[in-house]
KOLNUPA-71929 format. One record per residue (C-alpha): x negated, y, z. Coordinates in steps of 0.2 Angstrom, whole numbers, plus 2048, in hexadecimal, padded with zeros to 3 digits. Example, Ala and Ser with C-alpha at 12.3 -4.5 7.8 and 13.67 -1.06 7.14 Angstrom:
BEGIN
7C27EA827
7BC7FB824
//
This chain:
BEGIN
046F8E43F
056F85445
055F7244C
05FF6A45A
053F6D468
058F79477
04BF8646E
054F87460
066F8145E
06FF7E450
075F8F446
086F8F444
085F8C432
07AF7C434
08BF7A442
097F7E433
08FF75427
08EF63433
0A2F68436
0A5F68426
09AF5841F
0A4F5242D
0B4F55428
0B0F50416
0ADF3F41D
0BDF3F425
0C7F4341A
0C2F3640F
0C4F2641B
0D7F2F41C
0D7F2F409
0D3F1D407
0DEF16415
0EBF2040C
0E9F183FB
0E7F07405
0F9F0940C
100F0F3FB
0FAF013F3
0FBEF3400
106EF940F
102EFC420
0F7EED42A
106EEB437
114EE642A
109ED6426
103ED8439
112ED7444
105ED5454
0FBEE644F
//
């Protein structure tokens, strides 16, 4: 039985797994920030002050 209390950390392939989800997430926000400046530039050329 693994859960987040004291008694039973987290194994490390719940660990690994959370990492990974994680990292998934990530990497998409990166992806669409990147697709947003390909097709529309970055925010400070219309945004001197940023």
């Amino acid at each position: 039985m693994t859960g987040s209390s004291p008694f039973f950390p987290p194994s490390d392939d719940t660990v690994d797994q959370q990492c990974t989800e994680e990292q998934r997430k990530f990497n998409h926000v990166i992806d669409a920030v990147n697709a947003l400046h390909t097709r529309h530039g970055f925010l400070s050329d219309e945004f001197p002050t940023l």
